[in-house]
N, C-alpha and C positions, 0 to 999 in steps of 0.2 A: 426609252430614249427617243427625243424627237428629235428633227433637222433642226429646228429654232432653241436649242442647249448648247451651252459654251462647252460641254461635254465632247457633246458630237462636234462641233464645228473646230475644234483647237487638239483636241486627243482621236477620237475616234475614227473620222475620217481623214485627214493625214495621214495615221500608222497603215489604215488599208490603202490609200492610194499608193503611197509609198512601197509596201510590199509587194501591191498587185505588179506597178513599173518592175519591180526587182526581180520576181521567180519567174521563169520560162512559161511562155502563153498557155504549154500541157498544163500546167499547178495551178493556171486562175481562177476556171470553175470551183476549184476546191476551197482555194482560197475564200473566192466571195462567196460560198455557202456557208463555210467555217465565222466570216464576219456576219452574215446574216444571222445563221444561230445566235451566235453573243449579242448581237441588236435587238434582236427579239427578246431572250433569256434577263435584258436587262429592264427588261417591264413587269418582270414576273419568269422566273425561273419553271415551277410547276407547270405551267401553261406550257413551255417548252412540247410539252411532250403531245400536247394535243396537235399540235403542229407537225410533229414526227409523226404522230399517227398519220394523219390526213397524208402525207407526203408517200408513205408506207404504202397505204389503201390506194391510193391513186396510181401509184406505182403498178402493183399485180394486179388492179382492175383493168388500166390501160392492156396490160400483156393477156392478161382473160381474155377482155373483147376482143382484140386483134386474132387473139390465136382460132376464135368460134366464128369471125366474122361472114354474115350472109346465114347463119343459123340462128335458133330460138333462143340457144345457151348465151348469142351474143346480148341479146336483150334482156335474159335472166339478169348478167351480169351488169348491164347498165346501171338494172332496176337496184341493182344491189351497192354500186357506186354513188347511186343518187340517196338512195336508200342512209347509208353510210353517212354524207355529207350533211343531209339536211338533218339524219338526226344527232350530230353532234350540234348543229347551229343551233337547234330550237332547245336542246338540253342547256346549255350553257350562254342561248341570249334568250329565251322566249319562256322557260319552263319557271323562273318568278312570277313573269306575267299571267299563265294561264290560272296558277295556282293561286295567285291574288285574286283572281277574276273568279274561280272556281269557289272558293274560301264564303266570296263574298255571296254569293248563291246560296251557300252552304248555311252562313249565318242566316239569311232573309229566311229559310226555309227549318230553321233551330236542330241542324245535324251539326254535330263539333268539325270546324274547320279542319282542315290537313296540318299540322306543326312540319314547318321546313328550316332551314339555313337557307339565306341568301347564296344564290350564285352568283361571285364574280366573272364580270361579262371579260373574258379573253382580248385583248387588245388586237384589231384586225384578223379579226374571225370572220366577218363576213365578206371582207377584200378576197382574203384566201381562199376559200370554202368558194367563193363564183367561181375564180379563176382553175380549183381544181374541177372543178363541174363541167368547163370549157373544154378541158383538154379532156375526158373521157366519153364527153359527148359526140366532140368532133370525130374521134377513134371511131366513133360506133359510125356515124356518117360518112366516116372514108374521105372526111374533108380535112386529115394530117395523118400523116403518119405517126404510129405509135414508137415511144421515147423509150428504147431500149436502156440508154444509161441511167441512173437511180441517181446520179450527180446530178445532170442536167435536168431532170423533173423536178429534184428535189432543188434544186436551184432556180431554176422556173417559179416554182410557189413560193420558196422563200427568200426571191433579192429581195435584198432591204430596202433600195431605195422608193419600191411600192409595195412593201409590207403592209404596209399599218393600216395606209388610205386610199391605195391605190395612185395611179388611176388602175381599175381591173385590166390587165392584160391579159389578151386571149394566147392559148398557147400559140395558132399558127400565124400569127403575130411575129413572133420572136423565137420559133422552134431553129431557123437557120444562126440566129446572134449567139444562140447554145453553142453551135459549136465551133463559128468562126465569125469573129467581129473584126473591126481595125478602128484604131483608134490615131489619129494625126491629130499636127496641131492645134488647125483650124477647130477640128470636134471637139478640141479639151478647154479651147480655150472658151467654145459656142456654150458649152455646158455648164462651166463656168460662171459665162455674164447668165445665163441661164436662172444658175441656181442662186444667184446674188438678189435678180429682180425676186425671186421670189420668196426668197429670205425676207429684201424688203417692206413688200408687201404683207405678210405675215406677221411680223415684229414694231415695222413702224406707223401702217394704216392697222389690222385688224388686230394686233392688241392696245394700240388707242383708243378704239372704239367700243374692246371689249368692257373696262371697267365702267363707263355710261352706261351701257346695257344692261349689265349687271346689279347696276344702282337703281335703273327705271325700272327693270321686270323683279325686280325684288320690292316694289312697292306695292301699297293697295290700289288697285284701281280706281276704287273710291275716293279715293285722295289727291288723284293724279288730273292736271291737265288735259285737254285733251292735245295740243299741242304737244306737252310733252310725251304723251303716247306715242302720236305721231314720229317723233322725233328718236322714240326707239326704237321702234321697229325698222324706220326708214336707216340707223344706224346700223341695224341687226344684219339689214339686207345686204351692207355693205363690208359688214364684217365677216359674215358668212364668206361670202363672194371671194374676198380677197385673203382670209385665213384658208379655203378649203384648194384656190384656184393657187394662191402661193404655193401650197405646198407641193400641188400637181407640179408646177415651174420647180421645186426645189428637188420631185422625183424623177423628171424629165434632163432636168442638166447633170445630175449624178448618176444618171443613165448614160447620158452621153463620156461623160467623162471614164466611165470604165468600157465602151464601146458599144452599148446598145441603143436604138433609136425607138422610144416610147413613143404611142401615140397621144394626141393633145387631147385633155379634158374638159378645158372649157374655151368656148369662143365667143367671148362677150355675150353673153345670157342677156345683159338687162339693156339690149339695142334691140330687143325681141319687138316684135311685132302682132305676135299673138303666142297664145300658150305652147299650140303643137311647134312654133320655131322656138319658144325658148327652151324647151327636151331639146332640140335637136342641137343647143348651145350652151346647156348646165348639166355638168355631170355627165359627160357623149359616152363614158364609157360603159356606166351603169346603166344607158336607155339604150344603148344598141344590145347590149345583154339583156335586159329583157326584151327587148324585140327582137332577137334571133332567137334565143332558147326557151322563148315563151309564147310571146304575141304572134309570131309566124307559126309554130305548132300548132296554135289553138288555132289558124284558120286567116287571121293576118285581118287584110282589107276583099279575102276574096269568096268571104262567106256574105251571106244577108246582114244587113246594115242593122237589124237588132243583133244578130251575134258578133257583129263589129263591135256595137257598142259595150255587149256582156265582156269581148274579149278587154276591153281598153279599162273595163270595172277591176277587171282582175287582176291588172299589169300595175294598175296602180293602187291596189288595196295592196298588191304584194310591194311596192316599191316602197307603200309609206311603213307597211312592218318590218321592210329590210332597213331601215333608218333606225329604229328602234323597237323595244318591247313595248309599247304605248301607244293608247287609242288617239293621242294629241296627234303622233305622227301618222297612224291610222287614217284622222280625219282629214291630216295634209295632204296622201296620198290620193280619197277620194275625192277631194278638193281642186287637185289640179286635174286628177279625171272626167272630173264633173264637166269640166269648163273644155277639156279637150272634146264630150260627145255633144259637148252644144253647139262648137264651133264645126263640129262633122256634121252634125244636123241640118245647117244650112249657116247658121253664122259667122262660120269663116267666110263664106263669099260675099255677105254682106260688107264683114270687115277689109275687106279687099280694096271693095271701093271708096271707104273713108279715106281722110286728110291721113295722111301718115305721123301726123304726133298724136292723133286721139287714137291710132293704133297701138302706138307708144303706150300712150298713158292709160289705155285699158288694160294691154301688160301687165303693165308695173304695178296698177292697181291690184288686180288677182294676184299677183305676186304678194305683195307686201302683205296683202290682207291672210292669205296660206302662211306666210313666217308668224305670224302672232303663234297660228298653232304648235308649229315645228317650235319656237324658242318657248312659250308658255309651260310652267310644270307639267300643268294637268288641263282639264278640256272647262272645268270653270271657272281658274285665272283665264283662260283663253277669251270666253265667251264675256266673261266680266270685263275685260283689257279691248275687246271690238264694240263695246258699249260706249268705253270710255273717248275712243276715237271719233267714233260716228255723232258723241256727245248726246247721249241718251238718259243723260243725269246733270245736276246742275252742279258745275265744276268750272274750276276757274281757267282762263284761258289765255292770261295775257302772255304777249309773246318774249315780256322781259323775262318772264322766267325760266326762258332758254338761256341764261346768260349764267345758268348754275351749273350749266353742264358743256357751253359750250364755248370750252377754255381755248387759249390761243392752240396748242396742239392739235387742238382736236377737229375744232374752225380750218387751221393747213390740213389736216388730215383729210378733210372731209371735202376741200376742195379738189386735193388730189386723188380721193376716189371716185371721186363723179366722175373727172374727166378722165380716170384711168380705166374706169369702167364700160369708157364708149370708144370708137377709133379714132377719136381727134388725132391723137399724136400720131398714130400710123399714115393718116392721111399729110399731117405736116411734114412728117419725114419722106413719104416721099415725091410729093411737090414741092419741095425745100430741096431734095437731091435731082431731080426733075428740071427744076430753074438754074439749081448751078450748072450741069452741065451745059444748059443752051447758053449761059453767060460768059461761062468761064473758057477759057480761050485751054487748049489741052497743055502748055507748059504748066500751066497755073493750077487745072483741073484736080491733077492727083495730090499737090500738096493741100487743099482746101480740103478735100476727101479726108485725107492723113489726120489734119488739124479737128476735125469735125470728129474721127475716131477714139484722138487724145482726148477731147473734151467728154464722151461717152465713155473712155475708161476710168475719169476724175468721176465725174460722176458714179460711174458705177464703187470705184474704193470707197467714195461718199458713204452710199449706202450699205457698204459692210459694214464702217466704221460706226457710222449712226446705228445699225444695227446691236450689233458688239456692246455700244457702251448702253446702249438700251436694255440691254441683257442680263449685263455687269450692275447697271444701279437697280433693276425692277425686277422681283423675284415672280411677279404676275406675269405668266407662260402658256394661256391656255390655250386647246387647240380641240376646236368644236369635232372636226371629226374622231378625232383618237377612240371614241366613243362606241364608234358604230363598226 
């Protein structure tokens, strides 16, 4: 089930809001574990259980480490929590991959391959699996307290509203919201316009965007423009952005709305300036997790600057295989590694001193050109599709033939992702509220205010509704993370 289903949004979530308001504040943990289960179960029932494990193991490892803590036995048991977690992750998302890879060795070298069954890869397996790694790490570190109740751990890993894709939340994040939140109007209603814009975003920018995509990258490169290359990946970037950051906005206000305050996952990435600030504004939750549970272990920024560097090879070899079982997202991850040790080497500071749009556009360059690999099947569509862009073959290019793909929705789409992408509108609103109050004389003040609020709640119904019947006529629903 995901947030963007007529499912979830008219049956699903209703009957738990509703309930959760209805039983006494003791019964709501139970509650929302009890709908987290069925949320989850309803992607795959089987899978269920891998989840009950994880919750299980995490559970008696937390109470091991605690109970040995400042002995060997404590670190036994770490060893044997990490131990636990990653190898459920790499059985059930990596153990196709290595066996494909192994196979194919096998053949070049005439030994009979390994005969397997595909494993289906568990829906928010690797969301889960960080965030229990979090909490029995922190245990061992004595930076939270370990979670006596088996409700609240196990509701910890499995709310649903950051199930599937996160954002990853650390347990000592939200170890106190376990056992007392509050919820008033203001938060129900915050969570709300919340999860509305990001419904939006989700439904009416990144599935607009999606079937172009899907039409460009399913062609032969050979065949293709290079403009229209250009043109898909530069969509790709924006579909991403606004399908992955929607959803974050659609876990964040369903958060709020049951009384927990998540923290934000993206902060406009593509206003970056250079690589190491766009980590620090694409995905925050999965970069400070590896840079707390990883990159700081290995030695951080306070080893020798070649062990900086070996550290930053690794944080992002690992980042691009936590993305998926495949060398394309493999080579994304060295990719944007690559560009982070160059800019440590000395080129950030050069970039310091340019024109700040050609900071921009060296960005976005590196960017766009890494998404070829992340959306590409495989690493020689990839490689074949950066040919086609750079125009390394002789291929037609005129620019009417963007007019096959870029229909009246997609043209508004596309203008409102650009500028939804950068802080235009935050800045307009508030030097727009900034001027009224020096103009507005205070009788008048608060009704302008009032009026300005009503105008953002039409618009906000707007975009349900748009939403909704978008939903209602278009059976195309997809959602890049659900994957990973």
């Amino acid at each position: 089930m995901v947030f963007s289903s007529l499912v979830f949004l008219f049956i699903f979530l209703p009957i738990v809001l509703l309930f959760y308001y209805f039983v006494k504040e003791k019964y709501r943990n139970t509650l929302l574990l009890l709908a987290s289960i069925i949320f989850f179960a309803w992607g795959g029932v089987s899978y269920t259980l891998i989840l009950i494990i994880s919750i299980f193991t995490n559970y008696f490892v937390g109470l091991l480490i605690n109970k040995h803590l400042g002995t060997k036995l404590a670190r036994y048991y770490l060893a044997l929590g990490i131990t636990i977690n990653i190898g459920i992750l790499v059985i059930f998302k990596y153990a196709n991959f290595f066996i494909e890879n192994l196979n194919e060795i096998f053949v070049s070298l005439n030994i009979e391959p390994i005969d397997y069954e595909n494993i289906i890869l568990p829906i928010g397996i690797s969301f889960y699996t960080f965030q229990a790694l979090s909490y029995i790490i922190d245990v061992y570190r004595k930076e939270t307290e370990v979670q006596k109740s088996l409700t609240k751990l196990a509701l910890f890993i499995s709310l649903f509203p950051q199930l599937i894709a996160g954002p990853i939340v650390r347990y000592h994040d939200i170890n106190k919201q376990l056992s007392k939140r509050f919820v008033n109007f203001n938060k129900f209603t915050t969570g709300v316009e919340r999860f509305i814009i990001g419904l939006g975003k989700k439904v009416l920018i990144a599935n607009t965007f999606a079937l172009v995509v899907d039409t460009i990258f399913a062609m032969d490169p050979a065949n293709m423009s290079g403009i229209v290359a250009w043109l898909g990946v530069i969509l790709y970037a924006l579909q991403i952005y606004f399908d992955f950051s929607g959803y974050s906005d659609m876990a964040i206000g369903l958060g709020k709305m049951f009384g927990f305050d998540l923290l934000e996952n993206f902060n406009f990435p593509y206003i970056a300036r250079s690589i190491q600030e766009f980590w620090r504004r694409w995905h925050i939750s999965l970069s400070t997790w590896f840079r707390d549970y990883l990159y700081i272990p290995l030695g951080g920024n306070r080893v020798g600057k070649h062990r900086v560097y070996f550290n930053l090879f690794i944080v992002f070899l690992l980042t691009g295989f936590w993305h998926g079982a495949s060398w394309n997202f493999i080579v994304w991850g060295l990719f944007h590694g690559l560009f982070l040790i160059i800019e440590r080497v000395g080129f950030g500071k050069f970039l310091e001193k340019l024109w700040s749009p050609i900071r921009h556009f060296y960005t976005l360059f590196v960017v766009l050109i890494s998404w070829v690999f992340f959306r590409a099947d495989d690493l020689p569509y990839a490689l074949s599709y950066l040919k086609t862009m750079f125009g390394a073959r002789e291929i037609n290019s005129e620019f009417w033939m963007l007019n096959k793909y870029l229909s009246t929705d997609v043209t508004i789409a596309l203008i409102v992702a650009i500028i939804g992408s950068t802080t235009v509108l935050l800045i307009i609103q508030k030097h727009l509220i900034q001027y009224l109050k020096r103009i507005i004389s205070n009788p008048w003040r608060q009704t302008i205010l009032y009026t300005l609020e009503i105008i953002a709640g039409v618009g906000l119904f707007s975009i349900l509704l748009l939403s909704v019947i978008y939903l209602t006529a278009n059976s195309y629903n997809p959602f890049i993370y659900f994957r990973f």
